[in-house]
N, C-alpha and C positions, 0 to 999 in steps of 0.2 A: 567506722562502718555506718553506713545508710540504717535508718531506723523509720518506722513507720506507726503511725500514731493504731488505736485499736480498729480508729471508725474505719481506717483506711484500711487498715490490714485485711478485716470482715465485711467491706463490700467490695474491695478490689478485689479479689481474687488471684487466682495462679499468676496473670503477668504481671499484676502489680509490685508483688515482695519476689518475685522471680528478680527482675530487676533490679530492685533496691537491694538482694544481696547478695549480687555478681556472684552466683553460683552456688556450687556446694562442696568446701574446700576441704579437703582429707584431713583426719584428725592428727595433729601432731603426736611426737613419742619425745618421751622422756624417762631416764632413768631404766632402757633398754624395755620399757610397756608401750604401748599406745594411750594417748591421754583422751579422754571424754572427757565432755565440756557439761555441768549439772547445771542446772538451776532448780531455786527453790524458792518459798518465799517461807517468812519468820513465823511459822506457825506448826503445829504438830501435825498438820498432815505432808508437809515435805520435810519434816523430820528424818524420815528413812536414808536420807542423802546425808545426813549429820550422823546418823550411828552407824552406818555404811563406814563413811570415811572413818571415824574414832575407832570404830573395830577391826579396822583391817578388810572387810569385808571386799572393796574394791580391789585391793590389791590380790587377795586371793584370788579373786575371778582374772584375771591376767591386766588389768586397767589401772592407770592413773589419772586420778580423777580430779578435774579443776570444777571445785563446786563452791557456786555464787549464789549470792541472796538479791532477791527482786522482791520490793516494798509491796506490790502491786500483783493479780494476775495475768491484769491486761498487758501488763511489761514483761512477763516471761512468755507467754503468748508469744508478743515481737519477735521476744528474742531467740525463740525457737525459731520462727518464719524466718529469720533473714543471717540464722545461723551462727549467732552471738552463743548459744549454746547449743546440745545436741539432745539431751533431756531435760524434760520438765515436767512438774508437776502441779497439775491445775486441776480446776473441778471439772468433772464429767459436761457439766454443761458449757463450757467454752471450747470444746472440743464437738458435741455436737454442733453448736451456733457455727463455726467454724465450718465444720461439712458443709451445711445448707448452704454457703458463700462457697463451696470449692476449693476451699486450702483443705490442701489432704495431711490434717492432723492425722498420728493413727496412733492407738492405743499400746504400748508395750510392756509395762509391769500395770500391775495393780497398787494403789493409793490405800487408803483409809473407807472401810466400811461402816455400814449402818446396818443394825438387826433390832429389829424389836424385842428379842429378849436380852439385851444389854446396854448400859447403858448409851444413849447418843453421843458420837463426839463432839457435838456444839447446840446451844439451847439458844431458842430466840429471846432474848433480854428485854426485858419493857424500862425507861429508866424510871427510879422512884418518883418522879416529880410528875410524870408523864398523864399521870390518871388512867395507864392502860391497863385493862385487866382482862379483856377478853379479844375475839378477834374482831368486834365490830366497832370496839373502842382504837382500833387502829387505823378507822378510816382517816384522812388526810393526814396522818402522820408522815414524821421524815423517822429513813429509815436508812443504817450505815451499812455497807456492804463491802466487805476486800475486794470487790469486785464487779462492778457491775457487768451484765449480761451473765449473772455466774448463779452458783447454788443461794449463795448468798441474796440476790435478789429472786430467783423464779421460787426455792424452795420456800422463801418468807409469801410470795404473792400467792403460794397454789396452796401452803398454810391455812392463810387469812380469810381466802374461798372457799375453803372446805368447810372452815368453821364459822363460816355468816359474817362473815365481812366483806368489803369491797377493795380489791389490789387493784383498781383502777385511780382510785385517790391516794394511794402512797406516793411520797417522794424520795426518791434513792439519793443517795450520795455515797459517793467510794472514798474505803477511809481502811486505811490498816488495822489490825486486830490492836497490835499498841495503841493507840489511838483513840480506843472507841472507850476506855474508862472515863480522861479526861472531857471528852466530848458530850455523854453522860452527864456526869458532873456539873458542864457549864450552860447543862440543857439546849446542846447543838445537836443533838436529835432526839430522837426520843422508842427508836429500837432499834434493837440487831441482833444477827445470828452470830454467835461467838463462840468461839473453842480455846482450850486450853494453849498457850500458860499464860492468856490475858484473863481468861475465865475469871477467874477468882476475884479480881482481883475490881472486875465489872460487878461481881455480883456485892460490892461494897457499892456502888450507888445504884441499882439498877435490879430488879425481879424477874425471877424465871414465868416465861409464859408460853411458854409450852416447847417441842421437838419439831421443827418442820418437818424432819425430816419422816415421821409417821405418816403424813399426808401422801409419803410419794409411795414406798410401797414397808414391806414387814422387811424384808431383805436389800440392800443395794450396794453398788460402787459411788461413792463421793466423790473421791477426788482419783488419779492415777496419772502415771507418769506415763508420757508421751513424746513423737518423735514426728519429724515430717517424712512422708513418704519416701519421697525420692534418695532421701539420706540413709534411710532403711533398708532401704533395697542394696544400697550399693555399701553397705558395712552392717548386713546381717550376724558378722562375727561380734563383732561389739556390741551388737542391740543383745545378742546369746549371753555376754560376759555382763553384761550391763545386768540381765534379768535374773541371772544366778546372784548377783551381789544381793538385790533388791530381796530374792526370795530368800538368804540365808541373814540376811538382816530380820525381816518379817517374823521370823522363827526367834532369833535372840531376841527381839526386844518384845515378843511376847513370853515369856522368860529375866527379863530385865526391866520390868517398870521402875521401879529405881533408878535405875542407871539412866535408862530414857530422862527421865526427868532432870537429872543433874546436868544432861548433855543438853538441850533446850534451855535450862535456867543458865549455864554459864555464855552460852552461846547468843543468845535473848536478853541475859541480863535484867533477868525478872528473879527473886526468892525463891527455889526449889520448894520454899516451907508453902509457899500460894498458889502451889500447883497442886489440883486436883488429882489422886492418882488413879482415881473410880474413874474418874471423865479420861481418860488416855482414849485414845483412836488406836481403831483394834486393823488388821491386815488380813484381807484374804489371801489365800492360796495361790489364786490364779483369777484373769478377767473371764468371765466368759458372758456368754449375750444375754444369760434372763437378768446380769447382775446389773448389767449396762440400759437393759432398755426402759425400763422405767424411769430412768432422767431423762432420756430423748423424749419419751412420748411428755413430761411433761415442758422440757422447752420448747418442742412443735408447737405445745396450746398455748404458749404467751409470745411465745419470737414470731408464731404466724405464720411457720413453713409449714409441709408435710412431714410428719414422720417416718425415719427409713430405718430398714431394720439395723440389727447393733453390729452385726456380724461386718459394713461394710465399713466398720472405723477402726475394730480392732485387729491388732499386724497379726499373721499367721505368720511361722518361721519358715524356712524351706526345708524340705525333705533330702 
C-alpha cells in the first residue's frame, strides 16, 4: 500500500493521499462480524483499543477488530489517510493541523482528558543534568516529543510562554515515550512531555516541571480517536459499533485501574510495579466542542492558521 510521508500528507491535501490510497475499500468480515481496522500507538492514551480488545468489548458491539501499534503519531496519521486503518487515536492537535491543510479528519469517540482537578495524564520532564527548573531555563533546549506538530510539542511551546519563556528557541525532536528515559540518561535532550507507563520510569533520571497541560484550559480533550470523512459517511454502522465499544470500555477501565495497568505493562513490556496508578488517563463521556476548542485555538497560535470552530471536526451520526 502507498504511504505518504507527514510533510506530504499535511500540505498535500485531499488529492494527494486520495491517490496514494486508490480509494476506500470496505472493511473485511471475519468470523461472520465485520472487521475494523484500529490503530494505536504504545501509550495509555490509545490504551482503550487494548482493553477494548482483552474485554470483549469489540465483540460485543457487533465488530472484529484488527488492532495495530504505530511507534509514532505522524504514522498513524498516515495510516488512517490512506486507509491502512479505519480508527485512530491521536492528539487533538494533529487533527486540527490536519483541518487547516483539508484532509477531513473527523473526531468519533473521545480519547483521554485533562481536568484541573485531577491529576494530569503526562507532566513535562526536565532531565536531571539539564539545569532546567523553570520555564525561561528552557530557552534553547531540545525537547522530545511522540510527535511532532502534536500536544507534545504546541502544549510544551504555549507552557513555556505562559510561564516567561521563549518556545521560539526550543528544539523538538520526535521520539517514542519508550525512548525518552534512555535519551534522558545519555543527555540526548533535555525535556519532554511524558505519560504513563514510561512515566516512572523517566522520573529516575529526569524532574517534574510542571503540567502543560494547565496552560491550555481547566478542562479539555487530549487525545481522541478518529476517522476520515468519506469512510464515515459510508460505514456510519461501524463508526455507531466502534463508539459503543469505546464508551463501554471508558466505563470499565474507570472501575479497573488495575487491570488497566497489567494490560499496558504486559502488552508494553514495562513492570506493572513502575506504573503510576494516580497518573492513569481519565475518559470523558462523550466529545463535544467546549472540550475540543481549546486545543485548536492553541495550535492556530503556533501552526499560524485561523482558528475554526470545533463543531466542524467532530462526526455527528445520522438521525
Amino acid at each position: 500500500m502507498a504511504r505518504l510521508s507527514r510533510r506530504a500528507l499535511l500540505a498535500g491535501g485531499v488529492a494527494s493521499y486520495a491517490a496514494a490510497a486508490g480509494g476506500f475499500a470496505p472493511p473485511a468480515r471475519a468470523q461472520g462480524l465485520p472487521t475494523i481496522h484500529v490503530g494505536y500507538q504504545p501509550n495509555q492514551f490509545g490504551a482503550q483499543a487494548l482493553y477494548a480488545q482483552d474485554q470483549g468489548f469489540f465483540t460485543k458491539a457487533g465488530v472484529d477488530a484488527d488492532v495495530q501499534q504505530f511507534a509514532l503519531g505522524s504514522a498513524l496519521a498516515t495510516g488512517v489517510a490512506v486507509n491502512q486503518v479505519n480508527f485512530g487515536n491521536v492528539s487533538v492537535v494533529t487533527i486540527a493541523l490536519a483541518h487547516s491543510k483539508n484532509i477531513p479528519f473527523v473526531l468519533v469517540a473521545p480519547g483521554a482528558d485533562f481536568h484541573s482537578n485531577r491529576k494530569a495524564p503526562s507532566l513535562l520532564m526536565a532531565g536531571n543534568q539539564s539545569g532546567i527548573n523553570s520555564a525561561k531555563d528552557m530557552n534553547g533546549k531540545t525537547v522530545a516529543a511522540p510527535g511532532l506538530a502534536s500536544m507534545g510539542e504546541y502544549g510544551v511551546r504555549n507552557w513555556v510562554d505562559v510561564n516567561g519563556g521563549d518556545s521560539t528557541t526550543l528544539k523538538f525532536v520526535e521520539m517514542p515515550f519508550s525512548q525518552m528515559a534512555p535519551a534522558f540518561a545519555a543527555g540526548r535532550i533535555d525535556a519532554a512531555s511524558v505519560g504513563e507507563p514510561y512515566l516512572s520510569d523517566v522520573k529516575k533520571v529526569a524532574h517534574p516541571l510542571g503540567e502543560t497541560e494547565t496552560s491550555v484550559a481547566s478542562h479539555f480533550i487530549v487525545s481522541a480517536w478518529f476517522a476520515m470523512a468519506p469512510w464515515v459517511t459510508q460505514h456510519a454502522d461501524l463508526v455507531a459499533r466502534f463508539g459503543a465499544a469505546i464508551r463501554d470500555t471508558d466505563v470499565w477501565a474507570a472501575k479497573n485501574p488495575n487491570a488497566c495497568v497489567d494490560i499496558m505493562a504486559q502488552t508494553f513490556h514495562v513492570d506493572p510495579a513502575s506504573i503510576d496508578r494516580h497518573e492513569m488517563a481519565t475518559f470523558p463521556p462523550a466529545i463535544t466542542p467546549a472540550l475540543i476548542q481549546p486545543t485548536i485555538n492553541v495550535v492556530a497560535r503556533y501552526a499560524k492558521f485561523p482558528a475554526f470552530p470545533a463543531e466542524e471536526i467532530i462526526y455527528t451520526p445520522p438521525r
